[in-house]
N, C-alpha and C positions, 0 to 999 in steps of 0.2 A: 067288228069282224076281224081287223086286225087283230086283236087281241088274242082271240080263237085261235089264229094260225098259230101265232106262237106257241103257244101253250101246247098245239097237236106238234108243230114242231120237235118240239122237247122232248115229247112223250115216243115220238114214232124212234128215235134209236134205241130206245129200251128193252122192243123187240128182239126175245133171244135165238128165235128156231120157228118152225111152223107148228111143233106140239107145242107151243107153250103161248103162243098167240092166239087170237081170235079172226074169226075170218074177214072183217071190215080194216086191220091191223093189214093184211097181207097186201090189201089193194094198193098199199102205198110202199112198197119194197119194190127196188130196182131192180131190173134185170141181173147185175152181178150180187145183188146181195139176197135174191132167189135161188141164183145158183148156189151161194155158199149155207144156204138156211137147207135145200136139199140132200147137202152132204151130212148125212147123221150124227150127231153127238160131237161136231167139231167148235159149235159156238158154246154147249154148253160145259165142253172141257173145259175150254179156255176160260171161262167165269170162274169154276170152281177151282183152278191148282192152288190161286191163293189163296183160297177157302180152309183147303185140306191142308195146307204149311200150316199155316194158325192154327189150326184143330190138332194137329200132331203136336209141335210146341205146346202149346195147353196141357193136351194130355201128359207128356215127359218130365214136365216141371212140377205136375200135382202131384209126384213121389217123392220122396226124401232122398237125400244124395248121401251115401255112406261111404265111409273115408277118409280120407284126413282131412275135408272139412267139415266131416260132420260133428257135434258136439255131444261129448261126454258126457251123460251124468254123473258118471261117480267121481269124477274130478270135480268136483263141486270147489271155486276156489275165487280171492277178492283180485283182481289187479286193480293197483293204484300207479298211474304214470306220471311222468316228473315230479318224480322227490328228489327232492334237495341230497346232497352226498357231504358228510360232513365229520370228520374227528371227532371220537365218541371226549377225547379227554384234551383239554385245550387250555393253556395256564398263560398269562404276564405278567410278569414281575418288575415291581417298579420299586422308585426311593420311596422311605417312610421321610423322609426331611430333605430340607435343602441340603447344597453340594455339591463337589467336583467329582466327575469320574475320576477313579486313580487308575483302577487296572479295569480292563475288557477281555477278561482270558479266553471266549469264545467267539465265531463266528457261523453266522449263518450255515446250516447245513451239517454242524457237529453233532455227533451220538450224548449225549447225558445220562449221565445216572442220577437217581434219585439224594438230594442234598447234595449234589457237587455243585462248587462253588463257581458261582458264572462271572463278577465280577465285582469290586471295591469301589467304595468313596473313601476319600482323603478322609482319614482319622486321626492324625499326629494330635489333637486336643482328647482325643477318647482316649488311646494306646497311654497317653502320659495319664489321665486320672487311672482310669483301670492299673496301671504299674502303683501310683497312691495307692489304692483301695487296698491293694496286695500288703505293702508294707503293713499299712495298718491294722490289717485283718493276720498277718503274720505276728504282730505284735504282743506279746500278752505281759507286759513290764506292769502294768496296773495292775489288773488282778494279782500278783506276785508279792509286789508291793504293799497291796493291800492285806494280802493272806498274813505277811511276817507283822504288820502293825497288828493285827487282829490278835497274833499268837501271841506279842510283845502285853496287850491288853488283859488276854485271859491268864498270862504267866502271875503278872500284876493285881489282880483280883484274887488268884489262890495264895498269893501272901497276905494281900490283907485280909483275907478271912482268918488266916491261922490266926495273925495278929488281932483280928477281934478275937478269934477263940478266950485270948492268954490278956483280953484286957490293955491291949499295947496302945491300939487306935479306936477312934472313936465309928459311931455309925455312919456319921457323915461323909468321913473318906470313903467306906468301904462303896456307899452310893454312888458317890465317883467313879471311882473303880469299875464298879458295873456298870456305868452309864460310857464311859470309854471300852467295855466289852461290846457291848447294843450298836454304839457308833463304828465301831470297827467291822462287824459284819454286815452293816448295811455298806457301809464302803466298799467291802468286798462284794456283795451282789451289786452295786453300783458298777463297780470295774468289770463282771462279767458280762453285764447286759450292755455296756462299750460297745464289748471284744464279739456279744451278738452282732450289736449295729455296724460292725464294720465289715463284718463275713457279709450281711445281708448288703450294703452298700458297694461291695465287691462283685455281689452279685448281678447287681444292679449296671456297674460298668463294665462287665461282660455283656449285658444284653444291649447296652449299647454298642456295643463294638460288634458282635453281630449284625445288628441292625445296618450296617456300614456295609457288609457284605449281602449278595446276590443270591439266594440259593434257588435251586431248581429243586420246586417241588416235587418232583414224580420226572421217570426215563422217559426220554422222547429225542425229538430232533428239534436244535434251533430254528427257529422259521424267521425269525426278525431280531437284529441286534443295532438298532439306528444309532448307537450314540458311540462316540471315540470319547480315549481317553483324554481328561482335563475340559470335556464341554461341561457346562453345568445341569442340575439335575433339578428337575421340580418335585412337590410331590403327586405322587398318584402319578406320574407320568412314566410312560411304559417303556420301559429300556429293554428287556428279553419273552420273547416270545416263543414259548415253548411246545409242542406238537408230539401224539404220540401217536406215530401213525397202523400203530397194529392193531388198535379196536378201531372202526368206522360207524357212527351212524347215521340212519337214512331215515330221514322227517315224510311222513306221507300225509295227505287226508282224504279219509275216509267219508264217504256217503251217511248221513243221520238214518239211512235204514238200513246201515249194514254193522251198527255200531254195538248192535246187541249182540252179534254175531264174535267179536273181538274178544281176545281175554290175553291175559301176559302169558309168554311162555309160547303163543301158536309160533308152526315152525312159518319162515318164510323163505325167500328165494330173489335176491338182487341181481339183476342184469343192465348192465349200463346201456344208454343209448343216448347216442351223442350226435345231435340233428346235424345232417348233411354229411356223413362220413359213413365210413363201413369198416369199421378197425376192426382187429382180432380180438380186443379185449370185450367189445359188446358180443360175441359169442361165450365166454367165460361165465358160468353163475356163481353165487357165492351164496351159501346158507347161513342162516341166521335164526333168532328168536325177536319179538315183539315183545318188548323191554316196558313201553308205557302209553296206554291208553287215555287221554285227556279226556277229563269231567266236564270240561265248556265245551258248548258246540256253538260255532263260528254263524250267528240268527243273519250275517247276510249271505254267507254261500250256503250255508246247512252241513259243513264238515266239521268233523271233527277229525284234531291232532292225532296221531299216532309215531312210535318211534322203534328201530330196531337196528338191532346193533347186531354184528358180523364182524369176523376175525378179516383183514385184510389180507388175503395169500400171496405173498411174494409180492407185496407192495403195489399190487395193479391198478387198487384203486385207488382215486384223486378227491379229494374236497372241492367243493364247488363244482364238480358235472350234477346233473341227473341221471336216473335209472327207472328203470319199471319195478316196482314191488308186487311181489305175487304171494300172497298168503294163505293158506289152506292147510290141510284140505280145512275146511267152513259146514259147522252145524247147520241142519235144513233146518229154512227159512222159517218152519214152525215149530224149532225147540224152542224149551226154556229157553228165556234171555241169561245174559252171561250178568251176572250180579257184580259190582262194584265191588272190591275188597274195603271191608271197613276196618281201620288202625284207632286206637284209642287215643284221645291228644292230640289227634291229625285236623289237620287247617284244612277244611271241606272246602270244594270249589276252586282251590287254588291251581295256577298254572304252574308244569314244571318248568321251571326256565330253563 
């Protein structure tokens, strides 16, 4: 019996109005809540405003919203965000051998041109053979030497021939004779091929002495010079660091199903964005082309490499930020696929480094 009540309990505020009850329902409504079940349509507003809220939202959100958030199709286009931001051309130059620094003619921060000279190793054992090579390769006293023995030989054989003509000498000298003509001009090609080997050994201590100097492959800016003059030098170890900051490129990767969609040459569009700031330069875009599309796709994220390169305008942008890469406009999703360029002789599969 208890149980009952409760249950009628629960049930009895549920009552919204007298049309909407039944008549064994009313026997159990209060005096004051008789009165307000009387007054028409006031219990059953109040149920419904919530109703019609939701019902109206509903209805206004099932439209599209046109504008500037609504989405374009003909801008059909890929963003990839944070790519790496990075010197399309980036060079170090270090010793080929052991040694002292002698000269350091540059310092961080200098303009270069291309083959100017950045700095020296102590050469005083190169400079002095190189000065040898010169004399010797100056020299030409053998050959010379050689030529007058030669002419001394063939003067000597056309006498004793006449002398064989006239019966004076016999055969055996005149053999001589010509065997002293035979020896004399290899003597002479003897002494020439010297006077080669010593131009070629000349040449030889020039490229040493080069080798002693620094040169800057290609125009940029220093970016690293760690070493003064008189420390010592290993090899392979990095003494100038050179940067050229008017190409930039920007590493992205791309989605494995958007990668048929890529080819070299799309245009693209770099915008920096640089977390927790709001600089002027990340409103700046820079245009560019998509330079190289990578053959490996990366089997634990599913991306593949992509790369593109941009002229740097007035120097704004920095190696090592990120940016957003925005490429399009993009063939729909169900053109031909963009075909690989195939090179003859080319190393399939390989990565660009």
């Amino acid at each position: 019996m208890d149980l009952r009540k409760r249950v009628h309990a629960t049930v009895r505020p549920l009552t919204l109005s007298p049309q909407t009850g039944r008549g064994d329902q009313k026997k159990h409504l209060s005096p004051r809540e008789r009165a307000a079940a009387q007054r028409p349509g006031e219990g059953v507003g109040t149920f419904l405003l919530p109703l019609g809220k939701i019902a109206l939202f509903l209805f206004l959100v099932s439209f599209p919203v046109s504008g500037a958030g609504a989405e374009d199709p003909s801008a059909d286009k890929l963003v990839l965000r944070r790519c790496p931001v990075g010197y399309a051309r980036t060079s170090s130059v270090g010793a080929p051998t052991h040694g002292l620094l002698r000269d350091c003619l540059v310092e961080p921060g200098d303009r270069v041109e291309e083959g100017q000279v950045l700095g020296r190793l102590r050469d005083d054992e190169v400079r002095a053979e190189v000065q040898l090579r010169e004399l010797e390769a100056k020299s030409d006293v053998d050959v010379r030497l050689n030529l007058a023995k030669k002419a001394q030989a063939d003067n000597k054989m056309a006498r004793s021939m006449a002398l064989l003509r006239r019966g004076a000498i016999n055969a055996e000298e005149v053999e001589t004779h010509r065997l002293e003509v035979e020896a004399g001009a290899l003597d002479v090609e003897r002494a020439r091929h010297a006077h080669q080997l010593a131009q070629v050994r000349l040449a030889d201590a020039k490229t040493k002495l080069r080798a002693c100097e620094f040169v800057s492959p290609h125009a940029g800016i220093i970016a690293a010079a760690p070493k003064h003059p008189g420390e010592p030098v290993a090899p392979n170890e990095i003494l100038f660091k050179i940067v050229d900051p008017e190409r930039i490129e920007v590493t992205g990767f791309a989605d494995v199903t958007d990668v048929w969609r890529l080819h070299a040459g799309q245009p693209v569009r770099i915008i920096l964005d640089v977390p927790a700031a709001d600089l002027a330069v990340e409103h700046e875009v820079f245009e560019g082309r998509l330079t190289f599309i990578d053959t490996q796709v990366d089997p634990l994220t599913r991306t593949c490499k992509v790369l593109a390169r941009v002229q740097n305008r007035d120097g704004l942008l920095r190696a090592g930020l990120e940016a957003r890469m925005e490429i399009g406009p993009l063939p729909p999703p169900d053109a031909k696929p963009q075909a690989l360029p195939v090179v003859k002789d080319a190393r399939v599969g390989m990565t660009q480094p």
